[in-house]
Every structure is written in C-alpha cells, then in structure tokens.
N, C-alpha and C positions, 0 to 999 in steps of 0.2 A: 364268531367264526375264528378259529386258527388259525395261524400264519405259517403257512407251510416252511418258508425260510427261518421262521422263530425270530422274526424282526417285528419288534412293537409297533404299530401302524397309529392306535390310538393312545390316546392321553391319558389313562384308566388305571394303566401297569406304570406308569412312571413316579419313579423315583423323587420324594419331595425334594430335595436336596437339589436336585438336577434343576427341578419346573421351577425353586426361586431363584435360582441364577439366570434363568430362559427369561423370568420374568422381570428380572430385572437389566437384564440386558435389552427385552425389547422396551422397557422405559428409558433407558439409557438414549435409545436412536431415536426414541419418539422426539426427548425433549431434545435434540439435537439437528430438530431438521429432516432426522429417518436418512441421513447420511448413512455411505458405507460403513462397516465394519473397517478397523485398521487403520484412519488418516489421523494418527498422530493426536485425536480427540481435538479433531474438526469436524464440524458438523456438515452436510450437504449441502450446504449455502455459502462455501468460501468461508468459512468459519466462524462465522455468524449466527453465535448464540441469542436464542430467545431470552430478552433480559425482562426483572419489572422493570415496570414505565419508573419505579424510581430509580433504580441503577441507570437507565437511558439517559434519567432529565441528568442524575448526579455527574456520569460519563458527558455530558453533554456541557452540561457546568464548568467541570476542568478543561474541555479544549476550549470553550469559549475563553475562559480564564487565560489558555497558553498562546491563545492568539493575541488575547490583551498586550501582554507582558513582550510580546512579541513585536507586536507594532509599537510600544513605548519603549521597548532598546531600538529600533529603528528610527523614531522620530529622535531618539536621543543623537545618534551615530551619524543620521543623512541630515543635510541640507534641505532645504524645500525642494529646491531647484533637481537634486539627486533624488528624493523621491518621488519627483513626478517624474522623469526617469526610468526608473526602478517600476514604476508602476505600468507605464508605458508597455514596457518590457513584459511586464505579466502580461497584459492585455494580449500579448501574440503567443509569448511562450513561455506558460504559465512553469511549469518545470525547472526553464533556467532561471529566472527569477527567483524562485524558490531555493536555488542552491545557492543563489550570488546572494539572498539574504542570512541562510545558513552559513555560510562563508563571512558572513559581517558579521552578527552576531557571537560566533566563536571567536575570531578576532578581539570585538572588541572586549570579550568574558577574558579573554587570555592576557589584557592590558596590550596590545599590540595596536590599536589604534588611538591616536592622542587626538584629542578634539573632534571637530564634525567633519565628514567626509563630503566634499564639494561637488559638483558634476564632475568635473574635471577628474580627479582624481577616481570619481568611479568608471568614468569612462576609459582609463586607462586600466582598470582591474578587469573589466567588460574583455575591451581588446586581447588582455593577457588571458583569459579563459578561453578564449574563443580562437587563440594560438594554440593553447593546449588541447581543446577538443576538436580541432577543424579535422576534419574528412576528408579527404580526396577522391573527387566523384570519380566515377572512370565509367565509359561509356563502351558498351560493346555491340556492334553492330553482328548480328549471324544473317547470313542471306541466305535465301534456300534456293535451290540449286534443281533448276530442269533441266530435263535431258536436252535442251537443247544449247544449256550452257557450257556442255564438256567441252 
C-alpha cells in the first residue's frame, strides 16, 4: 500500500546507514537501563550501569580497601576515648560524622594535626562546627481567620 503523504511507515525502504545507527542506539539504552535519551550518558537507574559481577566485586574491593585505609588514619589521629565519640555520633548523624572525619583526615594529610586528638580536643572541633552550621529555627504561627473574628 502507498503512503499517500510519501512518509515511510515500514522498515522495508529504509536506508542502511540510518537502521545501524537505530540499532545501535536502541542497544545503547538497552544496556543502560532503557534510560532516556539525552542525561549526560546516565542510565535510568540514577546512573547506574549494568557492570560484570567482576567490575562490581573489583569496584567493591577498592571501597572496601578506601574504608580500610580510612579507619587506619583514624585510629592513627583519635584517641579511643575520641573514637567512641566519633562513633557515638555516627550512630545518630551519620552525615556529620562523616564530615568531622573528612575534616581529620585532611588535616592530618595536610601535617596540621600533631600527635592523637583526645576527647577533649575533638569536642571542641565538634562545638566549633556546629557554631558554623547552627540554624536559627524560626517559628511561624498563621491563624485562620472566621468571619466571626473580624
């Protein structure tokens, strides 16, 4: 049957050239989650590419590995007493924790911290963040308003 507008309907008249770009573009999204077209070559899943299970274990190897490395400049830098602490801390607010070790860590890479940091002394870095990031709640009360309160 004819296309009265002369627009190709089926796959029969098409152009090779075109179909393996077609075709590789919907491989492209398949392996990708079948994500949109256009996010920066993210996949549909928050960016989360289908790996082999060996890239996962290898990928999984190194953070194991940067967690190591992590908690051994930590136990180098705290105190016991500062890292039960410190961990304390994670336990409620996993986040600041996370920064106030980032924050030692850099420090002491930078030579800026000499010998082991005590309670005491992180309890004073604690304080001083928590000057720098404090909030001021502010409370605001709307009432609503019947006609019998004009």
């Amino acid at each position: 049957m004819a296309d009265p507008l002369g627009v190709h309907v089926n796959d029969l008249d098409e152009d090779p050239e075109l179909a393996a770009i077609r075709a590789k573009r919907m491989a492209q999204l398949r392996g990708k989650g079948g994500g949109p077209a256009g996010m920066g070559g993210m996949g549909g899943y928050g960016g989360y590419q289908q790996m082999d299970p060996e890239q996962q274990k290898a990928q999984q190897e190194r953070q194991k590995a940067a967690e190591d490395q992590r908690t051994q400049i930590l136990k180098a830098i705290l105190s016991p007493q500062a890292r039960e602490r410190l961990s304390n801390i994670a336990m409620v607010k996993k986040e600041k924790a996370r920064k106030v070790e980032d924050m030692l860590i850099m420090n002491a890479q930078r030579g800026a911290i000499g010998g082991q940091i005590d309670e005491a002394q992180l309890i004073e870095m604690l304080e001083s963040i928590n000057e720098q990031t404090e909030k001021e709640t502010k409370v605001t009360f709307q009432r609503r308003r019947i006609d019998d309160d004009w």
